[in-house]
N, C-alpha and C positions, 0 to 999 in steps of 0.2 A: 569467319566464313563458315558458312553452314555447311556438313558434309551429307553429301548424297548419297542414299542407299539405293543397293540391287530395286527396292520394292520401290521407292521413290523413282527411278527411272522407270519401270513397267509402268505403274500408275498414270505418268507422263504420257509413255508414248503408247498407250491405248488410244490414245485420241487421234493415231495416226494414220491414214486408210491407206492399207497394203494390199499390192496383190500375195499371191500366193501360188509358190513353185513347189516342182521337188527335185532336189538336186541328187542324183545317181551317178555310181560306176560301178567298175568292174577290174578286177586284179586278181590274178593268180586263181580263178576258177570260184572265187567272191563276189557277191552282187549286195551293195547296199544303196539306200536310198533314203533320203530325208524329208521333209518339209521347212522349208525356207520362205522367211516371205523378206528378207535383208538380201534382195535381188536388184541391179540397177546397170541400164544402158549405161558403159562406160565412153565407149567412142566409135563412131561413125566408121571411120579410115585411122587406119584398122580396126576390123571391126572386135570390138574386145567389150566386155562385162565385166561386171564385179558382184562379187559371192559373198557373204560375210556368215561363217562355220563356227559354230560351237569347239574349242578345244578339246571337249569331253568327248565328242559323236564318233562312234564306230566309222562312219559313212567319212567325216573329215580326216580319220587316219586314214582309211582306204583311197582316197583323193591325192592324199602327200603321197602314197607310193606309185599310185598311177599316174599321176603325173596328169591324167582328165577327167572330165564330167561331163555327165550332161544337162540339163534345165530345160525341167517339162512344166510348161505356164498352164492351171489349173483351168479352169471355165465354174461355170455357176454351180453346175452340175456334179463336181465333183470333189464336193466338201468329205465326202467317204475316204477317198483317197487321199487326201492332206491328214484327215483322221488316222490311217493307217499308218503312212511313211511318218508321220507324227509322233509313232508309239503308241496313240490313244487305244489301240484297240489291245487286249490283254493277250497275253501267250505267242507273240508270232516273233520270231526271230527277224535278223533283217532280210533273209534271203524270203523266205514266208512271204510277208511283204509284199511281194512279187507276186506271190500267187492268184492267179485269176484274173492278171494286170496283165493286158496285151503290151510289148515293148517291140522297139524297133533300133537296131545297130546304124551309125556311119562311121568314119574317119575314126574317130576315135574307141570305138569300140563300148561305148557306153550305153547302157539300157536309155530309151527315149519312153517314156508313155503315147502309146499307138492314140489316144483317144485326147491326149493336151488339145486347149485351142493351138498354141505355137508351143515352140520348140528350138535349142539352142546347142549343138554339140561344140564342147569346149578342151580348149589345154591349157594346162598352166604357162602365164607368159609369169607373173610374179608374187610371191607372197610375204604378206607381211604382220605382223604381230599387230594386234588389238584390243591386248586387255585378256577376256575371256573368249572372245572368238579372231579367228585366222579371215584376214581380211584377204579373199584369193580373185587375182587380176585372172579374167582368161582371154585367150585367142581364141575368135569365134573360126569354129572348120566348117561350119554347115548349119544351116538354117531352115526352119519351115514353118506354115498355119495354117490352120482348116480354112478352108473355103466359106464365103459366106459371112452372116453377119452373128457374133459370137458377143457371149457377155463372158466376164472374165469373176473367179471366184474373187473376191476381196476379205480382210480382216480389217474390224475394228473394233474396237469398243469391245476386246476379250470375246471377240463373235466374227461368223462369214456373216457376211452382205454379200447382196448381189445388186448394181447398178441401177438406178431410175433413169427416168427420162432425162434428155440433155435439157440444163435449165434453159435456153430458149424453145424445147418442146413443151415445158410445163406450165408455160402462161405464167399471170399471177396470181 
């Protein structure tokens, strides 16, 4: 049986179209923030997510003591901002980050992105071990989306996309 390398699975799952979040909190006077696109509707009733964190990430240790998060769902627009909470961009700390990024608090106390299409304030209901990242259930506290008809950022292909027309709008 053939053994599979870190590079062998990226290679794989580039071919996978994600969107693109960023998942933030806040603890003991701390603000950090990530880019995630390992985001997924876990269940309806109760409404609950699933996270899936880097063991390494500053932002994933600050989540285990907080015990919440939040998930700000990206738009087309805001490929900068995935760049940034990303690390992509040089010199900026996690708190930096933040800077110039309108945020909004509920329930849980977690920075939200004022400008996401939607939005997901969360707490830990359970976690669990996955290798190299922390697969973390949440309880949804609160919810919201922009008004209107919104395109959502996506990754593929080691790149953002931004959506085409629905294939019954595109003819043949």
């Amino acid at each position: 049986m053939a053994s599979v390398t870190p590079q062998m699975m990226r290679d794989t799952l580039r071919h996978w179209a994600s969107g693109v979040s960023v998942v933030t909190t806040q603890f003991e006077g701390q603000i950090s923030g990530m880019t995630v696109s390992a985001f997924n509707s876990l269940s309806l009733e109760p409404p609950m997510i699933l996270v899936c964190l880097s063991k390494n990430a500053y932002t994933a240790s600050l989540i285990l003591q907080s015990r919440v998060f939040g998930v700000s769902i990206l738009g087309e627009e805001h490929a900068d901002i995935s760049n940034r909470f990303a690390g992509r961009v040089p010199n900026l700390d996690h708190a930096q980050r933040f800077e110039g990024v309108a945020t909004m608090t509920y329930e849980s106390g977690s920075p939200i992105l004022a400008d996401s299409i939607s939005w997901l304030d969360c707490a830990i209901n359970t976690l669990h071990d996955g290798g190299t990242h922390w697969i973390v259930i949440g309880d949804v506290l609160n919810t919201g989306c922009r008004e209107g008809e919104v395109a959502p950022l996506i990754y593929f292909n080691r790149d953002y996309r931004s959506l085409v027309l629905p294939v019954e709008e595109r003819g043949t």
